[in-house]
C-alpha positions as CSV (number, residue, x, y, z in Angstrom):
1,X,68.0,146.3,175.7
2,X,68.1,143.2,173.5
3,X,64.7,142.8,171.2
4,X,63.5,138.8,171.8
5,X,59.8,137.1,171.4
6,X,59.4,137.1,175.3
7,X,55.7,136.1,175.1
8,X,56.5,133.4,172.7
9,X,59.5,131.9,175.0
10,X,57.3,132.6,178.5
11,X,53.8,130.8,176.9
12,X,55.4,127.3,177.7
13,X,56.0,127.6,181.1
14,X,52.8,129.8,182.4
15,X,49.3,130.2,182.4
16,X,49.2,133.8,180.8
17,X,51.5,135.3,178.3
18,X,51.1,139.1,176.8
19,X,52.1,142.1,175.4
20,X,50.6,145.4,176.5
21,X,49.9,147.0,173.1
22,X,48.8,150.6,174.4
23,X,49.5,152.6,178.0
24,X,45.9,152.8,178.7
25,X,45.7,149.0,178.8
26,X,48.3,148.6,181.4
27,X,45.7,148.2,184.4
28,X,43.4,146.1,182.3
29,X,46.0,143.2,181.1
30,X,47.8,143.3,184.8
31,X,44.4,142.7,186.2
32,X,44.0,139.6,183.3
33,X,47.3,137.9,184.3
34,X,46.3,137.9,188.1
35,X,43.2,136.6,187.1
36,X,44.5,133.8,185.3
37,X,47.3,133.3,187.7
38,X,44.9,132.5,191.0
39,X,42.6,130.8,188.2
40,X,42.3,126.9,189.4
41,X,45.4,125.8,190.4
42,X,48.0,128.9,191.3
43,X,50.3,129.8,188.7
44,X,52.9,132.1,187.4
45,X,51.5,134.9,184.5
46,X,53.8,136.9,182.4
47,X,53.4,140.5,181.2
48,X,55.7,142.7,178.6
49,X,55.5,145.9,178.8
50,X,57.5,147.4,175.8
51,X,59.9,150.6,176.8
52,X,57.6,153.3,174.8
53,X,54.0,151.8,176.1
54,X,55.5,152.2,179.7
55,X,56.8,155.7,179.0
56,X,53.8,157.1,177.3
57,X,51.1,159.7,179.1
58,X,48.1,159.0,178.4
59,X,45.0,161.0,180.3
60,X,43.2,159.2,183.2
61,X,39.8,159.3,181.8
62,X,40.9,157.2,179.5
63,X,42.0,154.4,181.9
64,X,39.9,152.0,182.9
65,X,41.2,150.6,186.3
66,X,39.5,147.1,187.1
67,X,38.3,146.7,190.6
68,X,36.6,143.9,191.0
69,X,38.1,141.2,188.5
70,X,39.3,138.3,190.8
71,X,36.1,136.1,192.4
72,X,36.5,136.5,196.3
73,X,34.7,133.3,197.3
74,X,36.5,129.7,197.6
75,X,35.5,127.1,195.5
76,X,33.9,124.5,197.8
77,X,33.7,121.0,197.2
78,X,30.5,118.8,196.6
79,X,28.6,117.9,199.5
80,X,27.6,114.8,198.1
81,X,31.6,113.5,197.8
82,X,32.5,115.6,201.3
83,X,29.6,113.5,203.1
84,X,31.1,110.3,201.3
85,X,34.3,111.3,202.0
86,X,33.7,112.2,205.7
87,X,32.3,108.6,206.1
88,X,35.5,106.8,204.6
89,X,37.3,109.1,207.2
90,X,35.3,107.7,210.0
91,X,35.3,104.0,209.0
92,X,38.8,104.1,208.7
93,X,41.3,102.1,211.1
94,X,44.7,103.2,208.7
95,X,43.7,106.7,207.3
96,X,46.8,108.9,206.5
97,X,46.5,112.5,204.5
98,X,48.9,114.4,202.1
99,X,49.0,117.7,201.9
100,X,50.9,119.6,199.1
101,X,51.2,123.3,197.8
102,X,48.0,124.2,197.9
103,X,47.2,124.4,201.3
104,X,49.6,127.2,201.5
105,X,48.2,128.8,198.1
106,X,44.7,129.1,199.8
107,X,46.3,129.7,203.1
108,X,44.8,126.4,204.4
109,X,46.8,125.8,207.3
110,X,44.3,126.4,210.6
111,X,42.0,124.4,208.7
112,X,43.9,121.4,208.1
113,X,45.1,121.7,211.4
114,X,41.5,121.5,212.5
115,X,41.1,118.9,210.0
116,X,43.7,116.9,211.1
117,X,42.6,116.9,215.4
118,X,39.0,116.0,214.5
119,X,39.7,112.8,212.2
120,X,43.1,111.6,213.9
121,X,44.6,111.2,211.0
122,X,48.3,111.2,210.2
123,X,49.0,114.2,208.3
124,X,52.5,114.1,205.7
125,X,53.4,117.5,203.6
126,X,55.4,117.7,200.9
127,X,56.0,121.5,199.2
128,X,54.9,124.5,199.7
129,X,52.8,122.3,202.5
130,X,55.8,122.5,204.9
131,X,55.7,124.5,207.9
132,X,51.5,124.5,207.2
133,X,51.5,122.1,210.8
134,X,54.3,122.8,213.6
135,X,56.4,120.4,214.4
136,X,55.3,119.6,217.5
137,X,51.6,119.0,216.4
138,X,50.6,115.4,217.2
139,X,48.7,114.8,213.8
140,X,52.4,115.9,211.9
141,X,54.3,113.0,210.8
142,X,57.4,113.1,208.4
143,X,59.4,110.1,208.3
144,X,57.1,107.0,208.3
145,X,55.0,108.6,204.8
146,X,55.9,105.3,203.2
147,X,54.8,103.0,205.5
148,X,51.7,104.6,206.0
149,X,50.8,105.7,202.1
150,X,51.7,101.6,201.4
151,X,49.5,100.3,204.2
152,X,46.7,102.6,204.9
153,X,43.2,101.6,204.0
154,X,41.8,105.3,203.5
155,X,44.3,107.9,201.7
156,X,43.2,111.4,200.9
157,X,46.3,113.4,198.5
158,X,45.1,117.1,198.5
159,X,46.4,119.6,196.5
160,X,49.3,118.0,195.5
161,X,50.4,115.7,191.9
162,X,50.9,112.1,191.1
163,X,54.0,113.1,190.0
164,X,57.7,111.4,190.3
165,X,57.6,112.1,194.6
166,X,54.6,109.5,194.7
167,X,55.5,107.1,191.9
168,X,53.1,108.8,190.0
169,X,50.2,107.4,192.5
170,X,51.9,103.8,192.4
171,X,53.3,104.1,195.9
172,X,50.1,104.2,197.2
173,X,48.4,101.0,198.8
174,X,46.6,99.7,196.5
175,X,43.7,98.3,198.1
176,X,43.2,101.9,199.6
177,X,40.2,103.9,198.9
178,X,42.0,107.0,197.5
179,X,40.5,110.4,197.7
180,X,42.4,113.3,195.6
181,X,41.3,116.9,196.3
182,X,42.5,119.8,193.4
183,X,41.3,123.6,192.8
184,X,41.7,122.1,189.0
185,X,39.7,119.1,187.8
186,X,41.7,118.2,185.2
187,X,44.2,117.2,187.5
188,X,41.7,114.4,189.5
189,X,42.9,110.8,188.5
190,X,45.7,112.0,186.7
191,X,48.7,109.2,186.3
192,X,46.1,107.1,188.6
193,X,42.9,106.3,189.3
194,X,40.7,107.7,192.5
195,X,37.8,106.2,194.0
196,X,36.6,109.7,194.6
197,X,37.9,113.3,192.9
198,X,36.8,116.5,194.5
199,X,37.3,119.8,192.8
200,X,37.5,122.8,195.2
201,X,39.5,125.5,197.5
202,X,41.8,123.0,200.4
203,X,40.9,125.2,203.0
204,X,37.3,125.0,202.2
205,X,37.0,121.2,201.8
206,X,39.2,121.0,204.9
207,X,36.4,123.0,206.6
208,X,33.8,121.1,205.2
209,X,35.1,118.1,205.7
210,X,35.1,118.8,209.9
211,X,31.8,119.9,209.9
212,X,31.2,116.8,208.1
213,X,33.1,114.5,210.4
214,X,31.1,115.4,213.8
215,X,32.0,114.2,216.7
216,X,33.6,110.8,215.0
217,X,36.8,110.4,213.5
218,X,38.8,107.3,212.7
219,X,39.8,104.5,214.3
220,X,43.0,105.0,214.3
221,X,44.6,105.2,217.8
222,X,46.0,101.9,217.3
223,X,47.5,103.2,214.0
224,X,48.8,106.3,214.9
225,X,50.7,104.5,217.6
226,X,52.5,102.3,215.2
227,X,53.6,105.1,213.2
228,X,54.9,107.3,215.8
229,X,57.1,104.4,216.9
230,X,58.5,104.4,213.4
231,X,59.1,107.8,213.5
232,X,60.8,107.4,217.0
233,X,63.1,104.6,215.8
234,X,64.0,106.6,212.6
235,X,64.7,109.6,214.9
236,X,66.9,107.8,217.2
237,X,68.4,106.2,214.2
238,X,69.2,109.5,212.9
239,X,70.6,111.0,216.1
240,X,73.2,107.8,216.2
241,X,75.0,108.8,212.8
């Protein structure tokens, strides 16, 4: 019952902010703030709704109610980098793959999985990412990420930040040929430089980058060996106390 500046306190810390100044409005500005919240890289919105504007009547007529106000096509990457891409992929002898939040924002999971079987590349998550591969899936790996991110020569980072979990990108081998996939381009070579940025949807460049990708994946059988015995010692390490 206390009267604060909500909007001007929330505005900080998400992508939309507002007051609904009339009861008519109320569809129109909710539809807004889930525009802007699944706009580029998912977000949180805020909406105020003052006591009197929610308790008002107002007649129907009067209402506009927005149907279609959200795009319902993914953002898919360009095929000029997913064909480059692809081709790093399948020169590769050390590729290894990070997946963060937004995989489980565009509900990415079956295609990374996909992804992941028809490149044979070691896939790490970190985030909302976790659980998006089952444990027992052979292209999962979870405790050799810094072996791999410091010695592989092909990296891909997908929707996920250079932020303090990576070094913010310094962790990263730096003779690598990085490749950082984000649903918002200002985000691409952020904190550190790429060798290639692609702007798009993770589950559609996951997709693409399949099709892409053939028949031929890495070379990385050799590779994915070595890591799985790291992840066996550090398991058996583990188990020991």
């Amino acid at each position: 019952m206390q009267e604060l500046d909500h909007v001007s306190i929330m505005k900080p810390i998400t992508k939309f902010a507002a007051t609904v100044p009339h009861t008519q409005r109320i569809p129109e500005i909710i539809s807004m703030a889930f525009r802007e919240a699944y706009n580029g890289r998912p977000g949180p919105s805020f909406l105020e709704i003052p006591r009197d504007v929610l308790d008002t009547k107002v007649d129907l007529d009067k209402v506009r109610f927005p149907e279609k106000y959200r795009l319902p096509y993914k953002v898919h990457g360009d095929p000029k980098a997913i064909e480059l891409a692809a081709s790093w992929f399948q020169q590769a002898e050390r590729p290894a793959r990070l997946a963060g939040s937004q995989v489980q924002f565009c509900r990415g999971a079956e295609a990374l999985a996909h992804f992941a079987e028809r490149a044979r590349v070691p896939i790490y998550v970190h985030g909302a990412a976790r659980g998006a591969l089952p444990p027992p899936h052979p292209n999962l790996f979870v405790n050799s990420r810094r072996q791999a991110l410091g010695q592989a020569d092909v990296i891909m980072i997908i929707g996920t930040l250079f932020d303090f979990r990576l070094g913010y990108g310094q962790r990263l081998n730096p003779q690598a040929k990085v490749i950082q996939v984000d649903l918002d381009d200002g985000e691409l070579g952020h904190n550190r430089d790429v060798d290639l940025g692609i702007c798009g949807d993770a589950a559609a460049i996951h997709t693409q980058l399949t099709e892409a990708l053939g028949s031929q994946g890495s070379k990385s059988d050799d590779w994915l060996c070595a890591l799985r015995e790291v992840e066996e010692k550090s398991a058996s390490q583990a188990a020991a106390g």
